[in-house]
TORMAR-578519 format. One record per atom (N, C-alpha, C): residue number from 1; residue in three letters; y, x, z; atom name. Coordinates in steps of 0.1 Angstrom, whole numbers. Each point is the difference from the previous one (the first is absolute). Example, Ala and Ser with C-alpha at 12.3 -4.5 7.8 and 13.67 -1.06 7.14 Angstrom:
<rs>
r num->1 residu->ALA y->-57 x->132 z->78 atome->N
r num->1 residu->ALA y->12 x->-9 z->0 atome->CA
r num->1 residu->ALA y->12 x->9 z->0 atome->C
r num->2 residu->SER y->11 x->-4 z->-7 atome->N
r num->2 residu->SER y->11 x->9 z->0 atome->CA
r num->2 residu->SER y->11 x->-8 z->8 atome->C
</rs>
This chain:
<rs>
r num->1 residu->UNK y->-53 x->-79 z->121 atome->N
r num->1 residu->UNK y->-3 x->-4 z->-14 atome->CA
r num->1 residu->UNK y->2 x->12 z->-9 atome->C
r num->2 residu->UNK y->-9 x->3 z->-10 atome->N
r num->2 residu->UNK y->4 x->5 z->-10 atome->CA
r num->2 residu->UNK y->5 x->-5 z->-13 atome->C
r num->3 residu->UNK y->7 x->2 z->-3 atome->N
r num->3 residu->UNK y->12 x->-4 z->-11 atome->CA
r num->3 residu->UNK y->0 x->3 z->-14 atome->C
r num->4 residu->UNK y->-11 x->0 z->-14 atome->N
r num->4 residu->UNK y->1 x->5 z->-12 atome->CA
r num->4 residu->UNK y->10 x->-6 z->-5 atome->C
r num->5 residu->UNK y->9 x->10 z->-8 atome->N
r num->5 residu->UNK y->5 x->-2 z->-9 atome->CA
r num->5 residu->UNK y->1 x->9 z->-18 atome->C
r num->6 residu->UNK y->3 x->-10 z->-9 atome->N
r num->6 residu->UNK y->-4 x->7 z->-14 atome->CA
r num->6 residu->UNK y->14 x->0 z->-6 atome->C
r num->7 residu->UNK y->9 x->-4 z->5 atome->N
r num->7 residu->UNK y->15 x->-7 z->-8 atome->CA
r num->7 residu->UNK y->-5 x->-12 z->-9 atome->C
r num->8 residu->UNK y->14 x->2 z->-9 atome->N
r num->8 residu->UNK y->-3 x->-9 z->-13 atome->CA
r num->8 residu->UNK y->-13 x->4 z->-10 atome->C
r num->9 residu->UNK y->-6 x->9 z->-2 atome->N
r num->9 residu->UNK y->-7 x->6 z->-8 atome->CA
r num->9 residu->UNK y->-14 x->-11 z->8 atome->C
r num->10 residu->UNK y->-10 x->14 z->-7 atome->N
r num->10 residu->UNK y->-16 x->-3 z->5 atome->CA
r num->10 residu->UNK y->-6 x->16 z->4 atome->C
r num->11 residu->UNK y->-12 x->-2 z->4 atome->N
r num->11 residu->UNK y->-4 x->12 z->6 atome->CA
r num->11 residu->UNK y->-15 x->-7 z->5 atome->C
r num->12 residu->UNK y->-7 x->-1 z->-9 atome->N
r num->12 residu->UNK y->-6 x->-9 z->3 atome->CA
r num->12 residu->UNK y->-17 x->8 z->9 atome->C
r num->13 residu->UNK y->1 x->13 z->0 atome->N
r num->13 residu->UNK y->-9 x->5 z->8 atome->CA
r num->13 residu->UNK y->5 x->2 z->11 atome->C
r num->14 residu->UNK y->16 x->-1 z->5 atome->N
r num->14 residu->UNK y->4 x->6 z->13 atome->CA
r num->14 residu->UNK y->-10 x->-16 z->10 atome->C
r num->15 residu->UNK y->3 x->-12 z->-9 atome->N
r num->15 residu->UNK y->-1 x->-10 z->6 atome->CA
r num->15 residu->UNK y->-14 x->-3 z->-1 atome->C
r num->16 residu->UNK y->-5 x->2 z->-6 atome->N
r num->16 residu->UNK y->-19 x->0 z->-2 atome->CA
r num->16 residu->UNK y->-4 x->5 z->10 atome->C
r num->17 residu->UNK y->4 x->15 z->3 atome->N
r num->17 residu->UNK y->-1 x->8 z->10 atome->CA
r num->17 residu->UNK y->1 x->-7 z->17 atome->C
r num->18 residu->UNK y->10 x->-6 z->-1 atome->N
r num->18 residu->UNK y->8 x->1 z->13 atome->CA
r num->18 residu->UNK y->-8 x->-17 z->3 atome->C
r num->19 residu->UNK y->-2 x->-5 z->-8 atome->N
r num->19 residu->UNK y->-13 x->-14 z->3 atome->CA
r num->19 residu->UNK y->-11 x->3 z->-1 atome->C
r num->20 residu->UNK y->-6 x->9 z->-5 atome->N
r num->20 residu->UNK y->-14 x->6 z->9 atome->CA
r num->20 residu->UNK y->-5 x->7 z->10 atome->C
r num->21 residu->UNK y->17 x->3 z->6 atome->N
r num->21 residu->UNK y->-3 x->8 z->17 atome->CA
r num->21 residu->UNK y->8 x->-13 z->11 atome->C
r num->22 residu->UNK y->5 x->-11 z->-4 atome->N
r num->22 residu->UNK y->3 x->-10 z->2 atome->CA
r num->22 residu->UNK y->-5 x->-6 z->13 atome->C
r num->23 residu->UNK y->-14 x->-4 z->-4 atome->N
r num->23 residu->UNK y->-12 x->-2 z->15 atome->CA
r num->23 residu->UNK y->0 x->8 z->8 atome->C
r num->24 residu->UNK y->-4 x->10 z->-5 atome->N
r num->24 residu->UNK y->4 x->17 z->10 atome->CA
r num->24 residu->UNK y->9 x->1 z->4 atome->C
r num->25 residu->UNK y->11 x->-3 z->-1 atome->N
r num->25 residu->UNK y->14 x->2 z->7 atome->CA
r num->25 residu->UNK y->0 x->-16 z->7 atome->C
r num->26 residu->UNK y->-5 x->-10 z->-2 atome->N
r num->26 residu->UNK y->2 x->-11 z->7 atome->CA
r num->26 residu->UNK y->-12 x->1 z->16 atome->C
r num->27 residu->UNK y->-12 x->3 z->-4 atome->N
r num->27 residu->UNK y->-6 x->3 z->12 atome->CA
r num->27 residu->UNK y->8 x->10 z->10 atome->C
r num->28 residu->UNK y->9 x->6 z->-6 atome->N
r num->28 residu->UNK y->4 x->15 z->10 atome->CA
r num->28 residu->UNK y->13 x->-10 z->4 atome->C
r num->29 residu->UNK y->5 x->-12 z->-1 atome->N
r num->29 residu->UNK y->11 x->-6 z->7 atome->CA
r num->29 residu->UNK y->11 x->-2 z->-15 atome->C
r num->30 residu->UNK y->-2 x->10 z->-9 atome->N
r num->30 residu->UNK y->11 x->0 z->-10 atome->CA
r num->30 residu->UNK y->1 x->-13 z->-9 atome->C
r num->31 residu->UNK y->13 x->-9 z->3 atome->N
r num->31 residu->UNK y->0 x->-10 z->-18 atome->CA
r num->31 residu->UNK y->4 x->7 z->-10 atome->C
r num->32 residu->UNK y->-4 x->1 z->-12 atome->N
r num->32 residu->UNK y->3 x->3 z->-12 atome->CA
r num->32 residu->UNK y->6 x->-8 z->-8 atome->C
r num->33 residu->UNK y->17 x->0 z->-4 atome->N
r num->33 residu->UNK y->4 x->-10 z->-12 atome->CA
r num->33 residu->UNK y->5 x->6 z->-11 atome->C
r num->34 residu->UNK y->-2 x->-2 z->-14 atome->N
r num->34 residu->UNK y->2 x->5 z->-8 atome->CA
r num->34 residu->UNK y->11 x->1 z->-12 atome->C
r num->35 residu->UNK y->7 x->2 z->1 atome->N
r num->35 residu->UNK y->12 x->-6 z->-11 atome->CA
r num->35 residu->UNK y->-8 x->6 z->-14 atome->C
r num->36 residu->UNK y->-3 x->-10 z->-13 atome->N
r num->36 residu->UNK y->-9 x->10 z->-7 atome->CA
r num->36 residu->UNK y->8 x->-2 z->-14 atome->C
r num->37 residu->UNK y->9 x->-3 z->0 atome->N
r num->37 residu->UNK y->15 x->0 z->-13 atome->CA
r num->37 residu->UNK y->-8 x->-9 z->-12 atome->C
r num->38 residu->UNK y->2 x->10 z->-8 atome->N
r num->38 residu->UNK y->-9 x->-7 z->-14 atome->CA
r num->38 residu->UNK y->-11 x->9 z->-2 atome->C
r num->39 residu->UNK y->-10 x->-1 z->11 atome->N
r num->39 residu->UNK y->-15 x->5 z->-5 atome->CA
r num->39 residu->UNK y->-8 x->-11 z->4 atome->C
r num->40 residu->UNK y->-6 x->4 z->-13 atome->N
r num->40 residu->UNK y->-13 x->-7 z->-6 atome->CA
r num->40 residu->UNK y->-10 x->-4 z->15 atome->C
r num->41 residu->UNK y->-3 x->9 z->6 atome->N
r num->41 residu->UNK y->-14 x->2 z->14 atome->CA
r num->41 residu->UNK y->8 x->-13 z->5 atome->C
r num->42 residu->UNK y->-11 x->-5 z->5 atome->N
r num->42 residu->UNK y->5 x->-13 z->10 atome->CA
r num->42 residu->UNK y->-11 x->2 z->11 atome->C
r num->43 residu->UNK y->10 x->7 z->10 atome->N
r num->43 residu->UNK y->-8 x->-1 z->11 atome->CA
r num->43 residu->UNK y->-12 x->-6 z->8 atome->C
r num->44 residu->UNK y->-10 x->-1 z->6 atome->N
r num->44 residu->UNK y->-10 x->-6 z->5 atome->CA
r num->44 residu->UNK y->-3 x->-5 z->18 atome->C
r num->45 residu->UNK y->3 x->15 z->3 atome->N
r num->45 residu->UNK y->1 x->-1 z->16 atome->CA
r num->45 residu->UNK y->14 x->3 z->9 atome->C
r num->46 residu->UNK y->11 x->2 z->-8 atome->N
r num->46 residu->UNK y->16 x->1 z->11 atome->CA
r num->46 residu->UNK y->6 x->-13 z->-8 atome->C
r num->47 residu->UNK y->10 x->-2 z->9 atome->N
r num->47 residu->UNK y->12 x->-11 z->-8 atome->CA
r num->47 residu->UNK y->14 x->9 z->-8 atome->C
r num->48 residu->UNK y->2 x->-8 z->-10 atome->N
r num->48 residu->UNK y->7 x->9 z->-9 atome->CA
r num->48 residu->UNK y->7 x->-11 z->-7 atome->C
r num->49 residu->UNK y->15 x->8 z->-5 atome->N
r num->49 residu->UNK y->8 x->-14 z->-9 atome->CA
r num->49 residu->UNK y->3 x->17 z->-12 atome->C
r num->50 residu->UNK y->9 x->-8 z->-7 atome->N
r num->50 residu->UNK y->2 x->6 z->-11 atome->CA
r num->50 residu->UNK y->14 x->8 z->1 atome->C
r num->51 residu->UNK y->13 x->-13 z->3 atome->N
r num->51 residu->UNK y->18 x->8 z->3 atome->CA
r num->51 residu->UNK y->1 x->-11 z->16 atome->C
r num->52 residu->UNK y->16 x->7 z->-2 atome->N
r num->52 residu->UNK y->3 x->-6 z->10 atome->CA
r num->52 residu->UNK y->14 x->3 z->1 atome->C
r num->53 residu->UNK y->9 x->-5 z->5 atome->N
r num->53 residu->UNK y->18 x->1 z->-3 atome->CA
r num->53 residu->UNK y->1 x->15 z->4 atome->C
r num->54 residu->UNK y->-6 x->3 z->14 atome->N
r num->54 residu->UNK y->3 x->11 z->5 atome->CA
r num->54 residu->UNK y->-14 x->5 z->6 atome->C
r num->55 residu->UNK y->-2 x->13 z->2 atome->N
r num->55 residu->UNK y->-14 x->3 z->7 atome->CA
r num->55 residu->UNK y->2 x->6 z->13 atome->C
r num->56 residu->UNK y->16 x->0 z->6 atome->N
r num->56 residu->UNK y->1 x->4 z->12 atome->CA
r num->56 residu->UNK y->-4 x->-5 z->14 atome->C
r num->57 residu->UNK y->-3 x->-18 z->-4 atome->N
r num->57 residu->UNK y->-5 x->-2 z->10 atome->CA
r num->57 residu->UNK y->-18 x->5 z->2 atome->C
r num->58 residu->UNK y->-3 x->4 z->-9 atome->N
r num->58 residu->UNK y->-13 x->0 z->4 atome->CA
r num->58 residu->UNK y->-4 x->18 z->2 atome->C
r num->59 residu->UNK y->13 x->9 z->-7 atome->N
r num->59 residu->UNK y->-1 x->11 z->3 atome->CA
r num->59 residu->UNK y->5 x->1 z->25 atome->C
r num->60 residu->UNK y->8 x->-10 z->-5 atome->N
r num->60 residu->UNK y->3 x->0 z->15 atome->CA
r num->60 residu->UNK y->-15 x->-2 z->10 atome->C
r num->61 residu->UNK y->-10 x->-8 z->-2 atome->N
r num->61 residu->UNK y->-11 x->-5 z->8 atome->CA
r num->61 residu->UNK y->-9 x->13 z->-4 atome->C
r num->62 residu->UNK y->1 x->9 z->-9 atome->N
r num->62 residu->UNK y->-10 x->6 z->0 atome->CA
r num->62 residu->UNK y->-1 x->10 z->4 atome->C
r num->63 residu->UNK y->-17 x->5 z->9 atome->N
r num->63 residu->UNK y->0 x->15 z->6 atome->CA
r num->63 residu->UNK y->3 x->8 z->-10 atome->C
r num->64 residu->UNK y->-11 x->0 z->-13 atome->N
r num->64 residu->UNK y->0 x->9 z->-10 atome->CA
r num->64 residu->UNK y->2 x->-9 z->-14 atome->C
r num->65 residu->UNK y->11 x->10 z->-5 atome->N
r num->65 residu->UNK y->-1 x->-4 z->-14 atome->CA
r num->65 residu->UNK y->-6 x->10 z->-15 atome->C
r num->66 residu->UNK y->-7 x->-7 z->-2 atome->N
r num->66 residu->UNK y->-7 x->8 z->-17 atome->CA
r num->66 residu->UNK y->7 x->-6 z->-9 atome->C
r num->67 residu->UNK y->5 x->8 z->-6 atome->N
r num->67 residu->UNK y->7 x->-5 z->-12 atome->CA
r num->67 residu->UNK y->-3 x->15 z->-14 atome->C
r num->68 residu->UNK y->4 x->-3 z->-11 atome->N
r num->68 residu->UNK y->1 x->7 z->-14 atome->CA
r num->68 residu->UNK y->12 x->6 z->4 atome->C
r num->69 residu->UNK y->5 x->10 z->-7 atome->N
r num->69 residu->UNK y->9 x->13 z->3 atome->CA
r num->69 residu->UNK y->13 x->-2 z->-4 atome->C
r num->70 residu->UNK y->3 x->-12 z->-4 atome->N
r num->70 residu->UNK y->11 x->-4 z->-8 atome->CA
r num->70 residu->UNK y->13 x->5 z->11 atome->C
r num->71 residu->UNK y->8 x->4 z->-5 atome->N
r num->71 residu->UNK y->15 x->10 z->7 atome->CA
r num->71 residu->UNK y->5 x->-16 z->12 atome->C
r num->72 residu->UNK y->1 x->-11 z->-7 atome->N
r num->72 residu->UNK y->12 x->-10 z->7 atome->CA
r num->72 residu->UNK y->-12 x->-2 z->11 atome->C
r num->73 residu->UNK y->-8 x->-6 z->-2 atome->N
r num->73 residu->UNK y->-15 x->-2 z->11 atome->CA
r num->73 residu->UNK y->-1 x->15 z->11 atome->C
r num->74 residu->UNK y->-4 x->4 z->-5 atome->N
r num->74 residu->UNK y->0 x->13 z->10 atome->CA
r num->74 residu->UNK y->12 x->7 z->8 atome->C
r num->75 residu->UNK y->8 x->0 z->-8 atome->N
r num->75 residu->UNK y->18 x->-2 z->8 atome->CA
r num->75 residu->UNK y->4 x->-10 z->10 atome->C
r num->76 residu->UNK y->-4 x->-15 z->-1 atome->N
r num->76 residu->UNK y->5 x->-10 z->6 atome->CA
r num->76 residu->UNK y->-12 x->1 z->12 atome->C
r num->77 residu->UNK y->-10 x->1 z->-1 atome->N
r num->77 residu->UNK y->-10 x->2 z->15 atome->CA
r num->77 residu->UNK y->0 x->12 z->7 atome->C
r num->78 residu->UNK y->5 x->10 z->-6 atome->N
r num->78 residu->UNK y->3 x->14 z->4 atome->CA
r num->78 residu->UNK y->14 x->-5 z->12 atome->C
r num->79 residu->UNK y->10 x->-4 z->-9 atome->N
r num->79 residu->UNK y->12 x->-5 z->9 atome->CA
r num->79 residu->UNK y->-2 x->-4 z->11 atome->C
r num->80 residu->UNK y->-10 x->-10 z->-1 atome->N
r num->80 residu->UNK y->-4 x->-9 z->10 atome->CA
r num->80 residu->UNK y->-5 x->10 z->9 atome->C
r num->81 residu->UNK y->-6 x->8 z->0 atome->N
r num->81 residu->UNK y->-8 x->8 z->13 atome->CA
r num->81 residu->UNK y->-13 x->-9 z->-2 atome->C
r num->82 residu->UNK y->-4 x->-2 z->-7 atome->N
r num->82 residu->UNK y->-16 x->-5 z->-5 atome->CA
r num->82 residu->UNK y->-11 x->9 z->-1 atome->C
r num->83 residu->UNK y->-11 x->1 z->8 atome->N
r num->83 residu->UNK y->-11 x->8 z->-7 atome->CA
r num->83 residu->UNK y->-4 x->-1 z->-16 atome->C
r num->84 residu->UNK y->-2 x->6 z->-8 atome->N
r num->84 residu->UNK y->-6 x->-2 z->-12 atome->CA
r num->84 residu->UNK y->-1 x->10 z->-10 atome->C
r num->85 residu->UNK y->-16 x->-5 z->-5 atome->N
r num->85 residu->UNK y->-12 x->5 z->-3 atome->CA
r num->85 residu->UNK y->10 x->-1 z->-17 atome->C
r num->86 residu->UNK y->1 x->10 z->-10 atome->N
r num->86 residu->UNK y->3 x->-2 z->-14 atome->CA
r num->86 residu->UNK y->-14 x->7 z->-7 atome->C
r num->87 residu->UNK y->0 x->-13 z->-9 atome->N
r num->87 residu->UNK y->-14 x->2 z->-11 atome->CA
r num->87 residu->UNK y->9 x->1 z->-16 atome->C
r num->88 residu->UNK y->-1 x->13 z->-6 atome->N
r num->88 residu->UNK y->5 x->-1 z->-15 atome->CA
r num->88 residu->UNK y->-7 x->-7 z->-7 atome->C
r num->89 residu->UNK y->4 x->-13 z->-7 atome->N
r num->89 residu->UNK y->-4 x->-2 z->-11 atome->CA
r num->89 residu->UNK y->-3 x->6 z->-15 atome->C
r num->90 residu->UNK y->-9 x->1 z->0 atome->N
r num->90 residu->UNK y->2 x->14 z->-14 atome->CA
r num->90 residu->UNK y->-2 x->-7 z->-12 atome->C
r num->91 residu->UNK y->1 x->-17 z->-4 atome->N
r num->91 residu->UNK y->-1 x->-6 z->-5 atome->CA
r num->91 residu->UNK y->14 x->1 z->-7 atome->C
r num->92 residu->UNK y->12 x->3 z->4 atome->N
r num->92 residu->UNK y->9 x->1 z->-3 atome->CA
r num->92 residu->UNK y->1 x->14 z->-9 atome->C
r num->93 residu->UNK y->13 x->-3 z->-8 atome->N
r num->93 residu->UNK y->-2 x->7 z->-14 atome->CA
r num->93 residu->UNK y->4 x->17 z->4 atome->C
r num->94 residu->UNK y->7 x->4 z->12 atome->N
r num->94 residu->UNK y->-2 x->14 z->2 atome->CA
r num->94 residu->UNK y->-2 x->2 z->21 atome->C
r num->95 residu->UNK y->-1 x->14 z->2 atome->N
r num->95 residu->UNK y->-5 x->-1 z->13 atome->CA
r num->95 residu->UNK y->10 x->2 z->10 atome->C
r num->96 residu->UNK y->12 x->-9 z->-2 atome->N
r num->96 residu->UNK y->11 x->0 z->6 atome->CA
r num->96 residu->UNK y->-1 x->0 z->16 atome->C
r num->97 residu->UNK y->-14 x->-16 z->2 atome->N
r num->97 residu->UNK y->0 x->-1 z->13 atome->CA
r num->97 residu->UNK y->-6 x->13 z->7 atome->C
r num->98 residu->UNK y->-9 x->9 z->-11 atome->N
r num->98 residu->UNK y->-7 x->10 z->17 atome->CA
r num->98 residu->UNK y->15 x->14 z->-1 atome->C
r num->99 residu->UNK y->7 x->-2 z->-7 atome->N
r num->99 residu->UNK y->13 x->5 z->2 atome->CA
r num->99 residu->UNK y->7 x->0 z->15 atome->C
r num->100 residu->UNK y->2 x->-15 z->-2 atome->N
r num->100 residu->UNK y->10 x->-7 z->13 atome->CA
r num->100 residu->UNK y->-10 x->-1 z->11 atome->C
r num->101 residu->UNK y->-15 x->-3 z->-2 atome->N
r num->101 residu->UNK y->-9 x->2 z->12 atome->CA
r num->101 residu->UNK y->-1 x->12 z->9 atome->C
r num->102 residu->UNK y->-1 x->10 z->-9 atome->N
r num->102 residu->UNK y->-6 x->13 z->3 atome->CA
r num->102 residu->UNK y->12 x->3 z->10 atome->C
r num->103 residu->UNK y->15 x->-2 z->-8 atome->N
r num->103 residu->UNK y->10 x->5 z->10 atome->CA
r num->103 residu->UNK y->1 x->-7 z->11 atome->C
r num->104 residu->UNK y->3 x->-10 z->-4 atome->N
r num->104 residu->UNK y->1 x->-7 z->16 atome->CA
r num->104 residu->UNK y->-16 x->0 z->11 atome->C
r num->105 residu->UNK y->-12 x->7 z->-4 atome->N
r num->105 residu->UNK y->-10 x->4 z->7 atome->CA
r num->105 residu->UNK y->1 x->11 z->6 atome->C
r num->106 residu->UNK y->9 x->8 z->-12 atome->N
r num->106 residu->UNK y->2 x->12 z->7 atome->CA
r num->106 residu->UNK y->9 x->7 z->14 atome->C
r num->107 residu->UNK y->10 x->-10 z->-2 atome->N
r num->107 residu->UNK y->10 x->-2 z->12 atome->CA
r num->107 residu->UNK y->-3 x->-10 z->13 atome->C
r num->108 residu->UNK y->-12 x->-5 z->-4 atome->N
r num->108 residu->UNK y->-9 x->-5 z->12 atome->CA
r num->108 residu->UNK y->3 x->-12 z->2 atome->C
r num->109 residu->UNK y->7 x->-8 z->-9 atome->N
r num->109 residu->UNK y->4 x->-16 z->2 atome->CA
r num->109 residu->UNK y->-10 x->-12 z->-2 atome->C
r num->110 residu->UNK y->-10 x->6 z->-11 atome->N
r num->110 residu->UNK y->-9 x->-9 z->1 atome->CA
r num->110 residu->UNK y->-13 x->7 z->-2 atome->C
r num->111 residu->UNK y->-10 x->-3 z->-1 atome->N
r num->111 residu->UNK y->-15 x->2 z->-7 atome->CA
r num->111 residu->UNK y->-4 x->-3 z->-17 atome->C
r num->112 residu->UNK y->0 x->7 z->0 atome->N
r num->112 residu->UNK y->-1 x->-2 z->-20 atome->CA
r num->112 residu->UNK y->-20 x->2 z->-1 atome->C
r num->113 residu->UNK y->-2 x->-14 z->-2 atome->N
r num->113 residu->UNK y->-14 x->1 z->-5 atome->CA
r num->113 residu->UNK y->-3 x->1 z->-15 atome->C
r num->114 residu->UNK y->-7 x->12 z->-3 atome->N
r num->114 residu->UNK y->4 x->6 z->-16 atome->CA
r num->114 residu->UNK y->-17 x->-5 z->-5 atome->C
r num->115 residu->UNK y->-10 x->-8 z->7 atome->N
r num->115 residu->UNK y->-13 x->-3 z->-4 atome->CA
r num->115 residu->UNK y->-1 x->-15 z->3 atome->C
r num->116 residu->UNK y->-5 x->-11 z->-6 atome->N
r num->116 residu->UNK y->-2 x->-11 z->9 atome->CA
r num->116 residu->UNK y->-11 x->1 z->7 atome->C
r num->117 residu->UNK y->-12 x->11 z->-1 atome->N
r num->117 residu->UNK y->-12 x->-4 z->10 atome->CA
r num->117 residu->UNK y->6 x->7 z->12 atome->C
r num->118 residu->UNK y->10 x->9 z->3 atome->N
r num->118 residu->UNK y->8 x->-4 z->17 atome->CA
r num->118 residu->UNK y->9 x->-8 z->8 atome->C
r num->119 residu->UNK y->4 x->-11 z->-12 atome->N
r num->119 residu->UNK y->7 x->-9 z->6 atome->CA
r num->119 residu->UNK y->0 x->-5 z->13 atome->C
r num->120 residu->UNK y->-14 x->2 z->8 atome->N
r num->120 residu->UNK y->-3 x->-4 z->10 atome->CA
r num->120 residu->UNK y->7 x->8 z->12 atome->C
r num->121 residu->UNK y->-1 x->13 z->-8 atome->N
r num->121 residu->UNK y->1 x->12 z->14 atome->CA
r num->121 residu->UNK y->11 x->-1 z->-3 atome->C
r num->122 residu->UNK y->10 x->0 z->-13 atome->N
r num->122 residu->UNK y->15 x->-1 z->-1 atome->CA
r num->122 residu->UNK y->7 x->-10 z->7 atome->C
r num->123 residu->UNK y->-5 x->-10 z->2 atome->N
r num->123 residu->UNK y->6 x->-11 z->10 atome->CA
r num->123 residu->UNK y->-3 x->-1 z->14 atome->C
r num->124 residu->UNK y->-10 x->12 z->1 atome->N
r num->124 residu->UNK y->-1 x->3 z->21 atome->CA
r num->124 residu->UNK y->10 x->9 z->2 atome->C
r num->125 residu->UNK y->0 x->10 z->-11 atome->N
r num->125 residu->UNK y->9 x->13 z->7 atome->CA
r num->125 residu->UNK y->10 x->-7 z->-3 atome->C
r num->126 residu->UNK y->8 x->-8 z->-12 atome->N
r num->126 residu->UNK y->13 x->-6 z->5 atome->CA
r num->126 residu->UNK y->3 x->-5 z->14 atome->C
r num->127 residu->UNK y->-12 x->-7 z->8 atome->N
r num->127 residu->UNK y->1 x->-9 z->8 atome->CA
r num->127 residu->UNK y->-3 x->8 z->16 atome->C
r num->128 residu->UNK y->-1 x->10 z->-6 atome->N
r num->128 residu->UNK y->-1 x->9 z->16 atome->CA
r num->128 residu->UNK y->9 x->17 z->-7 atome->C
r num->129 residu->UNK y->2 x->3 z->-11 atome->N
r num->129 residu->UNK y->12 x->6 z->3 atome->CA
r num->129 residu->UNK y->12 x->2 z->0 atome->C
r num->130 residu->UNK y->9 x->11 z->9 atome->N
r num->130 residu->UNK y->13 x->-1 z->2 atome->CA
r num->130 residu->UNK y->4 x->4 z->-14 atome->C
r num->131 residu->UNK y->9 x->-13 z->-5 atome->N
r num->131 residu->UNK y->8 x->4 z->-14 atome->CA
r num->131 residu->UNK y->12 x->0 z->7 atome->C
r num->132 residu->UNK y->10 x->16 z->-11 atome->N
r num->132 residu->UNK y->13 x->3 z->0 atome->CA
r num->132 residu->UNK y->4 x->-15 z->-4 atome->C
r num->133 residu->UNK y->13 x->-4 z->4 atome->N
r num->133 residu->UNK y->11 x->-8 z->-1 atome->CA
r num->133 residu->UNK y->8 x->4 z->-14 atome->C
r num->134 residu->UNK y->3 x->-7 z->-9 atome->N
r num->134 residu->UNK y->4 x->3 z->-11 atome->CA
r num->134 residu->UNK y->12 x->-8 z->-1 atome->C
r num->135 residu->UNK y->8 x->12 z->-5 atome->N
r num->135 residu->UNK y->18 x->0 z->0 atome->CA
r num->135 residu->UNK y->0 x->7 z->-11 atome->C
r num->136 residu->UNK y->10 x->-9 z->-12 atome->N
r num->136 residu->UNK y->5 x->2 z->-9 atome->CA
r num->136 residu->UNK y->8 x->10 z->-3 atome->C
r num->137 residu->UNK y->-2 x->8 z->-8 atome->N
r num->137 residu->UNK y->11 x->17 z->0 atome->CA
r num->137 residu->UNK y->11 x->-9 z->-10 atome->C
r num->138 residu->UNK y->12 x->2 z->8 atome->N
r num->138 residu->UNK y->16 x->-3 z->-6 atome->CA
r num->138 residu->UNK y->2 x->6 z->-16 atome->C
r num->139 residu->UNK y->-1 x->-14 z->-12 atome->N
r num->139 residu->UNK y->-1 x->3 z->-9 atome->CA
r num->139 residu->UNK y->21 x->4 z->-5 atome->C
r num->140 residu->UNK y->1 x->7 z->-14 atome->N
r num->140 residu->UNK y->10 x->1 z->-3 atome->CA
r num->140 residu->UNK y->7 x->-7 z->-15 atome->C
r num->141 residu->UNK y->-12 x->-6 z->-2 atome->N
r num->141 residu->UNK y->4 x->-7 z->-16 atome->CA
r num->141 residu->UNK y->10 x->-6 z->1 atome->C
r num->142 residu->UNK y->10 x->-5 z->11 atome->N
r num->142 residu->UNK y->12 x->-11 z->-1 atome->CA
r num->142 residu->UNK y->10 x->12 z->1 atome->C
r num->143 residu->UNK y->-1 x->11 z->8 atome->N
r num->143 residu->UNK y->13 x->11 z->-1 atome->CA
r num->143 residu->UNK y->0 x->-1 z->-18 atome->C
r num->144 residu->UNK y->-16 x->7 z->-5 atome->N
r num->144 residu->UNK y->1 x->10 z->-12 atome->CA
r num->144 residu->UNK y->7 x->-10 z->-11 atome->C
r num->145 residu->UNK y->0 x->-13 z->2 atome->N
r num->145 residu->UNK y->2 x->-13 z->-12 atome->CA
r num->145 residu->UNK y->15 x->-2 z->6 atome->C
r num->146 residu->UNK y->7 x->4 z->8 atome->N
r num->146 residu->UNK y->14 x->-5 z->6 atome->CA
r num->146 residu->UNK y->8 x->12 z->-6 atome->C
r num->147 residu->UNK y->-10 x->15 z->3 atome->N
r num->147 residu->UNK y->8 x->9 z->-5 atome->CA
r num->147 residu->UNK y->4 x->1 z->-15 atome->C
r num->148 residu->UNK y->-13 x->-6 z->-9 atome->N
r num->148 residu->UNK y->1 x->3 z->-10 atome->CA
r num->148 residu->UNK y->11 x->-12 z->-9 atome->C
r num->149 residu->UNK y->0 x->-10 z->5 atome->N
r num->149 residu->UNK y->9 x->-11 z->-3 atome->CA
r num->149 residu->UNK y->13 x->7 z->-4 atome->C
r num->150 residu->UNK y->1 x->0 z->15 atome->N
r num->150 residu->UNK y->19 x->7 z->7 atome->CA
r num->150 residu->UNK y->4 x->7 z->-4 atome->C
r num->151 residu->UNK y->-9 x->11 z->-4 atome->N
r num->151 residu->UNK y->3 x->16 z->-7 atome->CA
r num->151 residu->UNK y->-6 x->5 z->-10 atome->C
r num->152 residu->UNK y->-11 x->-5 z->-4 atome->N
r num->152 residu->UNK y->-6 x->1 z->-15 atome->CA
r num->152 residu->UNK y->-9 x->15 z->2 atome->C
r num->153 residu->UNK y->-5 x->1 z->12 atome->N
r num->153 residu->UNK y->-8 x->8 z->-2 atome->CA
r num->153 residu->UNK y->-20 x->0 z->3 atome->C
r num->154 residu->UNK y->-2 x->8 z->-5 atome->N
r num->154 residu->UNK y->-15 x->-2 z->0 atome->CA
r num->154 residu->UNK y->-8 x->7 z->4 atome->C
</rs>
């Protein structure tokens, strides 16, 4: 199965997109479901809901996940050892996502599709290539906020 997700927001071309390669990915064996938040597009050819308590069970069943570049979304399927395809939304007010995309592309964790007319090929090479395993680098914000408490420095 392939797995979209948009978060809470909308993204309403990732999901336009991803239901008009829908048939095409269903003749090739693939189901398409679509989590599509609060966008307007209402799908035609995949099945799709809006929320859901949690999206792990369905990140669990899925080969490939397409999702928007959002940090907690891309983090939590990254953890997982999940294939997945990030599409920046550029609908959003700055270009934060091809920030967190680009890097985490760059270190080979996922596939960052920076066009929607490749979505297609961005969701094969997810699905036939070897992605690095992504492990969190040991943050220090709880030392620097303990030190600065205890000892008042900054």
């Amino acid at each position: 199965m392939i797995f979209v997700t948009v978060g809470a927001g909308d993204f309403n071309a990732l999901i336009q997109a991803m239901d008009e390669l829908a048939p095409q990915l269903a003749a090739a064996g693939q189901k398409v479901l679509l989590q599509i938040g609060h966008g307007a597009y209402v799908p035609q050819h995949a099945e799709y809901f809006r929320f859901a308590p949690s999206l792990e069970p369905y990140f669990d069943q899925a080969d490939v996940i397409v999702s928007h570049g959002g940090i907690g979304v891309v983090t939590e399927v990254l953890r997982m050892g999940k294939r997945l395809v990030g599409v920046s939304n550029h609908d959003r007010y700055d270009d934060h996502q091809d920030d967190l995309l680009r890097a985490m592309a760059s270190r080979g964790h996922l596939v960052w599709c920076q066009d929607m007319h490749h979505l297609a090929d961005a969701i094969a090479q997810a699905s036939t290539t070897s992605l690095l395993p992504y492990q969190e680098e040991p943050g220090q914000i709880a030392e620097i906020i303990i030190d600065f408490v205890l000892n008042g420095r900054r």
